[in-house]
C-alpha positions in Angstrom: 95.9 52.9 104.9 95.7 55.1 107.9 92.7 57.9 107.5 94.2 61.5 108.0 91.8 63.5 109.8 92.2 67.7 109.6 90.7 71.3 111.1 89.9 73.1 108.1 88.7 76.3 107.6 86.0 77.7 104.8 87.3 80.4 102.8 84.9 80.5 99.5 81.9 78.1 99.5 81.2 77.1 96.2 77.5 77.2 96.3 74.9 79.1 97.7 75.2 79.7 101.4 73.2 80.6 104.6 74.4 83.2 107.1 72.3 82.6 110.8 72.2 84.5 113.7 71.9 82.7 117.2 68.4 84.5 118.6 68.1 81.7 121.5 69.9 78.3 122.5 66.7 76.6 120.3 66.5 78.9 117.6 68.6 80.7 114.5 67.5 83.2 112.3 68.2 83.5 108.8 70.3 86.8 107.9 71.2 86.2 104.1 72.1 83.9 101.4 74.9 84.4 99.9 75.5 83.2 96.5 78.9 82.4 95.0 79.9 84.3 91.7 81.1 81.1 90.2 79.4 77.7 91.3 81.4 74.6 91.9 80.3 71.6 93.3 83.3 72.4 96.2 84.3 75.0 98.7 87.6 76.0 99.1 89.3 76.3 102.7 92.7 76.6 104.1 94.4 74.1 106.5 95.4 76.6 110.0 99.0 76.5 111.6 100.6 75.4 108.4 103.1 76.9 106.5 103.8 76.1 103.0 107.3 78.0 101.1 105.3 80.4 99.4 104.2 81.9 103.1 100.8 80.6 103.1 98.5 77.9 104.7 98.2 74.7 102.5 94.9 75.1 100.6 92.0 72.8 100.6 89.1 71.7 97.9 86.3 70.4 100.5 83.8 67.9 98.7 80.4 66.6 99.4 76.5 67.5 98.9 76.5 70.5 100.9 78.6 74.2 101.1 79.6 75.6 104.2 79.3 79.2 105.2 82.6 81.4 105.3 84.8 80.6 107.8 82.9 77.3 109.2 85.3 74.8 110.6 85.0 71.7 109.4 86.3 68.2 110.2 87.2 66.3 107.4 89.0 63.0 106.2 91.7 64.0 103.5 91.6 61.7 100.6 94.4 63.1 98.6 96.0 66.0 96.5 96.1 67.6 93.4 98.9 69.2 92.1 98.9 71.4 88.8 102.5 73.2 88.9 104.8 70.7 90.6 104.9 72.3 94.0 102.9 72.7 96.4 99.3 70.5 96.1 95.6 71.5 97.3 94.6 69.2 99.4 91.3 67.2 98.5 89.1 66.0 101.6 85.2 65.5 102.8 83.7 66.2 106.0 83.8 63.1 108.2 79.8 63.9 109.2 78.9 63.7 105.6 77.4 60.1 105.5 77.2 60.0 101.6 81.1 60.5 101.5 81.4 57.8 103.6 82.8 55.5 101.4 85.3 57.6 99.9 88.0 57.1 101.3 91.1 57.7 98.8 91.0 60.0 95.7 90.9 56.9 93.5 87.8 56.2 94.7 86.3 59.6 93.2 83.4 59.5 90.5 84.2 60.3 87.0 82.1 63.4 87.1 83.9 64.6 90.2 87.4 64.3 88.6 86.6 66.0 85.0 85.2 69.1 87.2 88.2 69.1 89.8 89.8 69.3 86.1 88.0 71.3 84.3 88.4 74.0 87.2 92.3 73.7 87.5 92.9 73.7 83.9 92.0 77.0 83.9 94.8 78.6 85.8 97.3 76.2 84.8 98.4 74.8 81.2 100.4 72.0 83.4 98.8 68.9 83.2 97.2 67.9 86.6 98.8 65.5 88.8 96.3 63.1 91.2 98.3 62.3 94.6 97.5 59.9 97.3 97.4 60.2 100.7 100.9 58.6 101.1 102.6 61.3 98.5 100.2 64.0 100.4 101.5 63.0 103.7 105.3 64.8 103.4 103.4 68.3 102.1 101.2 67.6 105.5 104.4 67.0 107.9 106.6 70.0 106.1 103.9 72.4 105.9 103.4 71.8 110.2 106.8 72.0 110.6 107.2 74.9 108.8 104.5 76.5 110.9 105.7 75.5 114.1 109.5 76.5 113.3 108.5 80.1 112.1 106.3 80.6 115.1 109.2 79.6 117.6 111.2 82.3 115.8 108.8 85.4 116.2 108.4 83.9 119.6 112.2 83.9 120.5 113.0 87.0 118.2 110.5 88.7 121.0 108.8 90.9 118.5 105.5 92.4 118.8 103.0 91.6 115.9 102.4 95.1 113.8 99.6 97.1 115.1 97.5 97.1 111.5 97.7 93.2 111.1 95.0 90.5 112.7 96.8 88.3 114.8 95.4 86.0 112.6 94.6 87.2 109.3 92.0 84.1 108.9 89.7 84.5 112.2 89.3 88.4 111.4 90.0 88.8 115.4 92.7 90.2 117.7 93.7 90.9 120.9 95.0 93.7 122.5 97.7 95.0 124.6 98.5 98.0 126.1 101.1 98.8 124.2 99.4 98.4 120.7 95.9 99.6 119.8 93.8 100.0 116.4 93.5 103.3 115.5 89.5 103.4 114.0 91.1 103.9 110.3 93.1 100.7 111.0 89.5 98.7 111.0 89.2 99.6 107.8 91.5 96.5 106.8 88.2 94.1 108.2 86.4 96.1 106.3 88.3 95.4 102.6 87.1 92.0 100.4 89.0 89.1 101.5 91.0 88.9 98.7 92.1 92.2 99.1 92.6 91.7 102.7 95.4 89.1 101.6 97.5 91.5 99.2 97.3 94.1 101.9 98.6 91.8 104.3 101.7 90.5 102.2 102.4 93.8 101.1 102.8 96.3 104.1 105.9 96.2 106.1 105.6 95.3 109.7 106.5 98.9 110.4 103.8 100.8 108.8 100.5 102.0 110.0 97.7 102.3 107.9 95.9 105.8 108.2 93.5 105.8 105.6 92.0 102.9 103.1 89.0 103.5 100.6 88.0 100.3 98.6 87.0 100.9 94.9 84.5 98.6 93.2 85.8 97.6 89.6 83.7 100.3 87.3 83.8 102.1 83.9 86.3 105.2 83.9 84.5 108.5 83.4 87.7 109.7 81.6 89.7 107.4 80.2 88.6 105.4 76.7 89.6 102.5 74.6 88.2 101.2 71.2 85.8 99.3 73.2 84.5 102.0 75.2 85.2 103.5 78.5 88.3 101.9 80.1 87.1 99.3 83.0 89.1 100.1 86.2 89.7 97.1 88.5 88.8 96.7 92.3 91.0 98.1 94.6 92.0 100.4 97.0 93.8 103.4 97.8 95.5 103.3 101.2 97.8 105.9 103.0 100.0 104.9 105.6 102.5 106.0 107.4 105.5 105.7 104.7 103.8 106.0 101.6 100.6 106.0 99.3 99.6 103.3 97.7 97.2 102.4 94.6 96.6 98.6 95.1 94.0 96.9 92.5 93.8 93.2 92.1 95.0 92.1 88.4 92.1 89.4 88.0 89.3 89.7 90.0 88.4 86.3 92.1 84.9 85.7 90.1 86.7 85.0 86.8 89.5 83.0 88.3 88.5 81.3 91.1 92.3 81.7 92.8 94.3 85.2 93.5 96.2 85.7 90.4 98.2 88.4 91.7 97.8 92.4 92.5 99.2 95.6 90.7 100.7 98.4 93.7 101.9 102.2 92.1 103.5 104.3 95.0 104.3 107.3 96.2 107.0 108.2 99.0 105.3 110.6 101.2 109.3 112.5 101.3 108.4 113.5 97.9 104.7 114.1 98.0 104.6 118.0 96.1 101.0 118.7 95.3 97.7 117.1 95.6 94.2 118.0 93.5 90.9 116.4 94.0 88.4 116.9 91.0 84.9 116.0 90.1 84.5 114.3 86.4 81.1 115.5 85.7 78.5 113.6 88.3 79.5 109.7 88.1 83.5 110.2 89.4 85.7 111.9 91.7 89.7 112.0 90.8 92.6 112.2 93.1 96.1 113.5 91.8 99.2 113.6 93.1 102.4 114.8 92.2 105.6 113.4 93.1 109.3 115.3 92.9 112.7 114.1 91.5 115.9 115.6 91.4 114.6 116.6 87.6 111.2 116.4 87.3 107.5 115.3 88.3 105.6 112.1 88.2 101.7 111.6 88.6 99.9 109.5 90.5 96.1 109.4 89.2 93.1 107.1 91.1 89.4 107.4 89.5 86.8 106.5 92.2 82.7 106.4 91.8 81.6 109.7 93.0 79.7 108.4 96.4 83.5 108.0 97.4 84.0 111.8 97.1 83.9 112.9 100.8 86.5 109.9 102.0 88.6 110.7 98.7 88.9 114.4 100.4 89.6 113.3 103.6 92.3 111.7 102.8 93.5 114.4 100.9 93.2 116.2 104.2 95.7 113.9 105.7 98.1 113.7 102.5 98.7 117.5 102.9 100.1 117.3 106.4 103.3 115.3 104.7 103.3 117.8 101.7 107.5 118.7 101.6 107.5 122.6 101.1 105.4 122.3 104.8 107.6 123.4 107.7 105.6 121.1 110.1 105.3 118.5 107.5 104.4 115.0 109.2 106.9 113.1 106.8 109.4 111.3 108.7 112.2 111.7 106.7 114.6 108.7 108.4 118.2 110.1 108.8 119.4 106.5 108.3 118.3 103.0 107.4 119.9 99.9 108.3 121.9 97.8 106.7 122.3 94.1 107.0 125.7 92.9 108.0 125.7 89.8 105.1 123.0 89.7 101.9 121.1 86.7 101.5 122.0 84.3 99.7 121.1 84.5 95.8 118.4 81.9 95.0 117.1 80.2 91.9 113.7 79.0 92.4 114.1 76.3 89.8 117.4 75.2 90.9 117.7 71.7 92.2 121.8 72.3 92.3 123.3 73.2 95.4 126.7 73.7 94.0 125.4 75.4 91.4 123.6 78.2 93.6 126.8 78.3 95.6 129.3 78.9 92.6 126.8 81.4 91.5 127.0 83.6 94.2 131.0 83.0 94.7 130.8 84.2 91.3 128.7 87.7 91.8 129.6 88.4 95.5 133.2 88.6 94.6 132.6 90.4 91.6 130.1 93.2 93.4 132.8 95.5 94.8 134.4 96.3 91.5 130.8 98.0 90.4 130.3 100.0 93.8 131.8 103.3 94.6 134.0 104.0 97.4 131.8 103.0 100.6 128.5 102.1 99.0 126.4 100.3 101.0 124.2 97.7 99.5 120.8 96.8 101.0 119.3 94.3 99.1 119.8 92.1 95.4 118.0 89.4 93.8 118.9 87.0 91.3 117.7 86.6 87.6 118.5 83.0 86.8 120.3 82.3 83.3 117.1 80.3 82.0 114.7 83.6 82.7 113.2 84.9 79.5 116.4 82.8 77.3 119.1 84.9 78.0 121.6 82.6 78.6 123.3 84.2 81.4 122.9 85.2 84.9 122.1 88.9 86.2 121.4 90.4 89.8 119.4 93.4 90.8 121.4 95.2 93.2 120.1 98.3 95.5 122.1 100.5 97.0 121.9 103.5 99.2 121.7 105.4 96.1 121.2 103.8 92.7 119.4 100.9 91.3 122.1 98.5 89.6 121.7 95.8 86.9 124.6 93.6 86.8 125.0 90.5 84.1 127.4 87.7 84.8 130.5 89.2 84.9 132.1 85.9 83.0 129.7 86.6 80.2 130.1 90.7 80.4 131.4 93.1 82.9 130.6 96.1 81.0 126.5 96.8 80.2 125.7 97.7 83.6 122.5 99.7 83.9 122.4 102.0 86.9 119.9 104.4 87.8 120.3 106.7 90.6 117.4 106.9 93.0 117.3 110.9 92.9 116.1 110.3 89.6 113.1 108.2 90.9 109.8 109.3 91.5 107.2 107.2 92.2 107.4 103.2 91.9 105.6 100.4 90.4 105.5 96.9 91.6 103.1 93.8 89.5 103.3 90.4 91.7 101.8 87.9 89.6 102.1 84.3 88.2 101.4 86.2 84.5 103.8 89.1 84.6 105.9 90.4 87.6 108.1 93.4 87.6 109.6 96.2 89.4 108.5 99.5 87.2 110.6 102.2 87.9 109.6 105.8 87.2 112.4 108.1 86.4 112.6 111.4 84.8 114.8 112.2 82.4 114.4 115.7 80.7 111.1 116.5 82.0 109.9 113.3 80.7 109.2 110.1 82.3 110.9 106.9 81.6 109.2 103.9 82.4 111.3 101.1 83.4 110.1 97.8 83.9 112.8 94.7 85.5 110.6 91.9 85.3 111.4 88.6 87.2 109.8 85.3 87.2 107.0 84.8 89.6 108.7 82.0 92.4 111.4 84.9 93.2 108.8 87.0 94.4 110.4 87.6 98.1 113.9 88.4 96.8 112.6 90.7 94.2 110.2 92.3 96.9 112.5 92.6 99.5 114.8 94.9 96.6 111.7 96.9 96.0 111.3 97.8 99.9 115.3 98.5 99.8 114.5 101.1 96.8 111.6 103.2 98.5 113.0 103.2 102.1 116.6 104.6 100.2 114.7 107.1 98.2 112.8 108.3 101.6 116.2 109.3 103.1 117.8 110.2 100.1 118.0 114.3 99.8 116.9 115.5 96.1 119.5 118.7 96.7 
């Protein structure tokens, strides 16, 4: 069996850590320890210039009697995988300098005690029972994932696009270069600045258009206002950012010292076309509030984030910026797009879970020549996704459908062509969006009467992009969309 050597890269370390400073060629100086908030007897890493379907680098459990400092590189043999869901493996490996590893050199070859923590671990993110791989079934994951890599960067490189101006150039290295086109603005650093974790929502959430103008990280805390029937509501960690297109509350569902993997982030948003008011108040002397209001055709929405109090002068700085988009100013700094393209053909509709080809095909046959009969007279859509017929037992297909001004439902039009639900966007005021392997959904906040309905379209997790994609479609309509 050939040995498969790899370039890793330390994300989490699972024990406690040293951080050194260079002070001469000879010598190093101990800055900190830093200590995990879970121990495992592993660190976790990523395996660079790899792709895997999900948009990410394949992920890699590092053993041996040592932890390695964030971001360490690290040589190591790969002994096999471990997969929990039926897609896409971590990859288990030691370092090749780790003499006591030495003669490990398949997965098989793993102590007892090694395997019922690697299990123990897993088990608790997934009910799945966990599947041991080879190096032979690990090899295929290895070869598509570098393919993948290699065939997206030749795209960006022949597309001739610039990377945006808020992202790293490589997300993992926390560096970039510049050119004299694009520079950081100083509020842009504050994206180095955010928990890693965080860092990684941010940057699969933004569109390559925006600019960040403002971030302010929460720590998770008790709310100063808001109780339960166990106490004071706990707020999660997150932050608030304001860029260029909208505002966004963004907290992490689960933080990463209970679960040990990102289980997924919670974004509400504002579009800064429909920004109305904006009220910062102190909640005695622990907590500072910002509120904002958002218009609809018939009403208000509000947008509330609860921040320690320390946070107080940042919170009101960025207040400072919000009011330059306010909509009743003349000179507001709102962009207000006079159009937003359109893509010439929709993607195709895909089932995650769908093995079929012929199936997928006759499945969108079936809705894309069914779609005109539900549009009005030149209605352009933007984006739709598909709800497969197995999602929460209906039975039957649906699509989510965006347009330029409403938010469509459509079921199967062989099972019925009649319980469409349609919002219209001018009825829209803020947004809601929940990407997780729990509970995903699109919340929609529309007002009705002077009251808010809350609308939730929930979607299983795999069809994350499609659903995503439909929820960029609905914000960048309702930015453009007049309310009279």
């Amino acid at each position: 069996m050939d040995e498969q050597i790899i370039e890793l890269q330390i994300m989490q370390p699972g024990r406690p850590t040293g951080i050194y400073r260079a002070l001469t060629h000879d010598t190093l100086s101990l800055e900190k320890v830093v200590y995990p908030e879970v121990t495992f007897s592993f660190d976790l890493g990523f395996l660079p210039k790899t792709l895997t379907s999900q948009g990410e680098s394949l992920q890699v459990i590092l053993l041996g009697s040592f932890s390695n400092p964030p971001l360490t590189q690290v040589t190591a043999r790969v002994l096999g995988g471990i997969q929990t869901d039926g897609t896409i493996p971590f990859l288990v490996a030691a370092p090749t300098v780790d003499e006591r590893m030495s003669s490990i050199i398949s997965i098989d070859d793993l102590t007892e005690p090694i395997r019922s923590e690697l299990d123990a671990c897993l088990k608790q993110f997934s009910t799945n029972d966990i599947k041991w791989l080879d190096i032979e079934k690990i090899k295929p994951f290895l070869k598509e994932s570098y393919l993948k890599y290699r065939q997206a960067k030749a795209e960006n490189l022949h597309a001739g696009g610039s990377h945006p101006a808020w992202k790293p150039i490589n997300l993992h290295t926390l560096k970039s270069d510049y050119s004299d086109a694009e520079h950081y603005t100083p509020a842009e650093y504050t994206f180095f600045q955010l928990p890693y974790h965080i860092q990684h929502y941010v940057h699969q959430y933004l569109d390559d258009d925006e600019r960040i103008l403002y971030a302010i990280r929460r720590p998770a805390m008790r709310s100063k206002r808001q109780r339960t029937w166990f106490g004071s509501e706990k707020l999660r960690e997150g932050v608030l950012i304001l860029t260029t297109q909208r505002l966004i509350h963004l907290v992490e569902l689960v933080p990463p010292g209970d679960s040990g993997v990102r289980y997924g982030f919670n974004a509400q948003l504002g579009m800064l076309e429909r920004l109305s008011e904006i009220n910062v108040e102190t909640i005695g002397e622990e907590a500072v509030l910002l509120k904002t209001k958002w218009e609809s055709r018939n009403g208000y929405d509000f947008l509330e984030w609860e921040s320690p109090l320390y946070t107080r002068s940042d919170i009101k700085e960025l207040a400072g910026f919000l009011e330059k988009f306010l909509s009743q100013d003349a000179n507001s700094k709102a962009i207000r797009r006079s159009t937003f393209n359109v893509n010439s053909e929709l993607p195709p509709l895909s089932d995650p879970s769908s093995n079929d080809p012929k199936l997928v095909n006759i499945i969108n046959q079936r809705f894309t020549d069914a779609l005109p009969q539900f549009l009005y007279e030149d209605e352009k859509v933007y984006a739709w996704a598909l709800w497969p017929a197995w999602f929460e037992n209906k039975g039957f297909c649906q699509i989510l459908v965006i347009t330029g001004n409403r938010i469509l439902v459509i079921p199967d039009p062989n099972v019925d062509s009649q319980n469409i639900l349609s919002i219209d966007q001018k009825d829209v005021a803020t947004l809601e969006y929940a990407g997780s392997i729990l509970n995903s959904y699109i919340g929609i906040n529309a007002i009705e009467a002077d009251k808010v309905t809350k609308i939730q379209l929930k979607f299983p997790y795999p069809a994350e992009i499609a659903f995503h994609n439909c929820l960029e479609a609905i914000r960048r309509c309702m930015a453009v969309l007049p309310l009279k």
